[in-house]
BAFI-3210 file (N, C-alpha, C; in Angstrom, 3 decimals, decimal comma, padded with zeros to 6 digits):
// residues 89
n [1|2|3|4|5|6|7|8|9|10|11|12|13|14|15|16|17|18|19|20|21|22|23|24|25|26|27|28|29|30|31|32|33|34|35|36|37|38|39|40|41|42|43|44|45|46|47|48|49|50|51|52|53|54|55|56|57|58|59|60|61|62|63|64|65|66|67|68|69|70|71|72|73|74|75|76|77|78|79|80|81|82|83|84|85|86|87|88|89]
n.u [025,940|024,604|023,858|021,292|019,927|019,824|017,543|015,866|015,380|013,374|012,236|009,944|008,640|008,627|011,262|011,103|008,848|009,667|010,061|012,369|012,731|010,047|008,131|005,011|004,430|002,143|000,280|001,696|002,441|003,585|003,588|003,100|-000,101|-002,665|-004,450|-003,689|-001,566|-003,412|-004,778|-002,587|-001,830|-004,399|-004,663|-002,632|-003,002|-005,563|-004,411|-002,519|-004,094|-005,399|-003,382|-003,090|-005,571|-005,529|-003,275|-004,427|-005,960|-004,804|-002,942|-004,722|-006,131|-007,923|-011,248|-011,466|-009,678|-009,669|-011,896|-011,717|-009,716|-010,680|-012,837|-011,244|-009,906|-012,647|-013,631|-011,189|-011,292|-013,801|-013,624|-012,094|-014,011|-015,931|-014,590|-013,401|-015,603|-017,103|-014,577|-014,871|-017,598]
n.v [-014,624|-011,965|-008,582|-008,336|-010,392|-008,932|-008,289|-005,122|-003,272|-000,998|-000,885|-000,620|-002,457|-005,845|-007,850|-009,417|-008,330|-006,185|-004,487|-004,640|-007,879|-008,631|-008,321|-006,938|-004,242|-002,710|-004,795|-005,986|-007,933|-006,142|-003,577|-000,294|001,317|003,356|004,418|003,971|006,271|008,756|008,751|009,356|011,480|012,975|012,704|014,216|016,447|017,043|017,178|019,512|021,677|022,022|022,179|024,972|026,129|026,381|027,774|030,313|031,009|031,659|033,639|035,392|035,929|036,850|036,476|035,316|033,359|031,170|030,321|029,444|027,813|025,750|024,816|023,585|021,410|020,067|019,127|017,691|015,567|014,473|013,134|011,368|009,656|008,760|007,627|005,526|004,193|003,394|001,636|-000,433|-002,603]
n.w [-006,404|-008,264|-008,655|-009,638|-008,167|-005,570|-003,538|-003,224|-000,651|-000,976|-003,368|-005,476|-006,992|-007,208|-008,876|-010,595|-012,150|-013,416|-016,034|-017,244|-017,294|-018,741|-017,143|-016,095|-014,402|-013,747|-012,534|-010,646|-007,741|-005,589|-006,658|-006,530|-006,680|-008,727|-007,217|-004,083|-004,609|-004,622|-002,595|-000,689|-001,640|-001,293|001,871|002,363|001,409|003,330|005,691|005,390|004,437|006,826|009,086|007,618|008,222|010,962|011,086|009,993|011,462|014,451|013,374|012,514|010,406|007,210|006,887|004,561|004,118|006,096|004,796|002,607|002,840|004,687|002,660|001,148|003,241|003,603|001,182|000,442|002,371|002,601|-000,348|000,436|002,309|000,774|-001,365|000,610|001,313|-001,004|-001,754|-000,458|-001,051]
ca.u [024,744|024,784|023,313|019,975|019,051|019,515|016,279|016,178|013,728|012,915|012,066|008,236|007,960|009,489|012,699|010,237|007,787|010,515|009,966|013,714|012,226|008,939|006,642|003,847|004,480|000,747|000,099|002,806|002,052|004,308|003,660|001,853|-001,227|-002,469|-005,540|-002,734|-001,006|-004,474|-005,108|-001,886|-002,109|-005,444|-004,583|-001,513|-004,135|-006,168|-003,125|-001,700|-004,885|-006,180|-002,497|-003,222|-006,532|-005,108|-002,588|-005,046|-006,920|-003,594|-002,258|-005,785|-005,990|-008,687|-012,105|-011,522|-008,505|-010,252|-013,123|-011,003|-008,915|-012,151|-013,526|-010,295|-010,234|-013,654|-013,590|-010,286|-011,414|-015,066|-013,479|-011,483|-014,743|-016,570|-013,517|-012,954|-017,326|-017,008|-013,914|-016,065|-018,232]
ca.v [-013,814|-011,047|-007,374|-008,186|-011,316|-009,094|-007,658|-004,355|-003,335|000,472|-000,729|-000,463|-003,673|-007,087|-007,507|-010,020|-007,692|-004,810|-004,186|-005,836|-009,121|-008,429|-008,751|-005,704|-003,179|-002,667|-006,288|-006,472|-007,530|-005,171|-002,227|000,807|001,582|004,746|004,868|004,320|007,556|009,383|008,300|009,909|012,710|013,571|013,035|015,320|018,156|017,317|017,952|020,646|022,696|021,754|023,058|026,406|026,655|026,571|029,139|031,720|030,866|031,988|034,976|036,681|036,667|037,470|035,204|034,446|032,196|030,701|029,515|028,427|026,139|024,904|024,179|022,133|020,477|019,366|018,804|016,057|014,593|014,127|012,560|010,375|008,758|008,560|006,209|004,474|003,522|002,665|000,099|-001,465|-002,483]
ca.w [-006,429|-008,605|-007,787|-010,030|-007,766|-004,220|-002,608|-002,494|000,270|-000,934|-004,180|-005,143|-007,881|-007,201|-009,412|-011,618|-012,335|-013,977|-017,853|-017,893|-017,751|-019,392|-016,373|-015,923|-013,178|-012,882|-011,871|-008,973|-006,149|-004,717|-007,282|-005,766|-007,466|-008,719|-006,102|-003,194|-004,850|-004,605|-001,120|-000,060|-001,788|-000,396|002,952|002,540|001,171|004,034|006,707|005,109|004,675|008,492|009,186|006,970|008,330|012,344|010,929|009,306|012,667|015,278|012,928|012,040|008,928|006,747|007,043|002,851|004,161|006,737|004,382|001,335|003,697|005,236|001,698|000,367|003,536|003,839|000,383|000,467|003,441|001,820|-001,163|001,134|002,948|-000,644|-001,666|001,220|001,060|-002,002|-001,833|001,075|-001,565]
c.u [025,065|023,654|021,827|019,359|019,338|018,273|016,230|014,699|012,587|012,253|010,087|007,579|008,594|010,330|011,765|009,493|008,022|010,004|011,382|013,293|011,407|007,799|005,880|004,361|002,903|000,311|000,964|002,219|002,566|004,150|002,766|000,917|-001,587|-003,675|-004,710|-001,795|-002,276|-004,808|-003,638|-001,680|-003,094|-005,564|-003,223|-002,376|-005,036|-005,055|-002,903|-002,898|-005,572|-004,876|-002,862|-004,215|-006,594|-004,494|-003,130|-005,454|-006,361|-003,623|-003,758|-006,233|-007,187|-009,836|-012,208|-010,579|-008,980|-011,215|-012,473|-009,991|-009,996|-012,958|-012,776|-010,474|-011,530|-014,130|-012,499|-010,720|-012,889|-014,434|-013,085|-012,215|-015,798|-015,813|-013,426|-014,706|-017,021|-015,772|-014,390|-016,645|-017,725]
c.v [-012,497|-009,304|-007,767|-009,042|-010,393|-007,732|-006,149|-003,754|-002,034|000,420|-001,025|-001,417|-004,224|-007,068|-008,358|-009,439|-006,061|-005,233|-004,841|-007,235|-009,361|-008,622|-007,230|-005,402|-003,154|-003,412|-006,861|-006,659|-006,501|-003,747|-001,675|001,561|003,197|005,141|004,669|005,654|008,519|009,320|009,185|011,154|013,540|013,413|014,095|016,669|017,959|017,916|019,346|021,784|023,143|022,688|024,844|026,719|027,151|027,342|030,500|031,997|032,002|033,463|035,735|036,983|036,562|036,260|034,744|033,159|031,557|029,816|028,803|027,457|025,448|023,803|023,578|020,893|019,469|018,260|017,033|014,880|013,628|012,786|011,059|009,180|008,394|007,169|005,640|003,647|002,855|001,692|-000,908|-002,740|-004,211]
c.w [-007,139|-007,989|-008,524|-009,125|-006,295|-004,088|-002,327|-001,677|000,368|-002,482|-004,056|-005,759|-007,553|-008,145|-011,125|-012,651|-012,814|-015,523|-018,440|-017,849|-018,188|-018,633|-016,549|-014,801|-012,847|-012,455|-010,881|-008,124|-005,103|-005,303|-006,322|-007,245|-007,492|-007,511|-004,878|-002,843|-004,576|-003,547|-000,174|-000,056|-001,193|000,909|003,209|002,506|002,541|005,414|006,388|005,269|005,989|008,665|009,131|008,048|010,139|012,623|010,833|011,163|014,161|015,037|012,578|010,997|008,643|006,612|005,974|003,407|004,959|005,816|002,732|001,894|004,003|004,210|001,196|001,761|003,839|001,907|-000,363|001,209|003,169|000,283|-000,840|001,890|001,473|-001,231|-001,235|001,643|-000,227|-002,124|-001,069|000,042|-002,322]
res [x|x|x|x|x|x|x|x|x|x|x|x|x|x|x|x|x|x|x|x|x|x|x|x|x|x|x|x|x|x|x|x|x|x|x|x|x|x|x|x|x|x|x|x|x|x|x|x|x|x|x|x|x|x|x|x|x|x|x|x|x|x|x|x|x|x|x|x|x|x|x|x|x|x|x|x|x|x|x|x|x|x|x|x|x|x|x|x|x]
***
């Protein structure tokens, strides 16, 4: 068995489906897609700004930071039920 035929289990395309054997990456079954990358990303912006926005909330800070966290997260999280209606579909 050489190292190209073993499994590795962190990888993100099947071993088939590398540009060294001429398969497509975007047609993997195992590739990650770019709307999977977009889906993670926007739930990271939604954490992180809920985060911020629990922080401004604690420490006092000024009601601009309060309402520009408010408006990214309502804004990711909005995008996030827009997408996930529409893959319904």
């Amino acid at each position: 068995m050489t190292h190209q035929d073993h499994q590795d289990p962190y990888r993100l395309a099947s071993p088939q489906d590398s540009p060294a054997t001429g398969g497509d990456r975007a047609t993997g079954a195992d590739a990650v897609s770019r709307g999977d990358v977009l889906r993670t990303l926007l739930w990271a912006v939604v954490v992180l700004s809920a985060v911020a926005n629990m922080t401004a909330s604690y420490s006092g800070a000024h009601p601009w930071v309060h309402l520009a966290s408010g408006v990214v997260t309502v804004l990711a999280a909005g995008t996030l039920v827009v997408r996930g209606l529409r893959g319904r579909r």
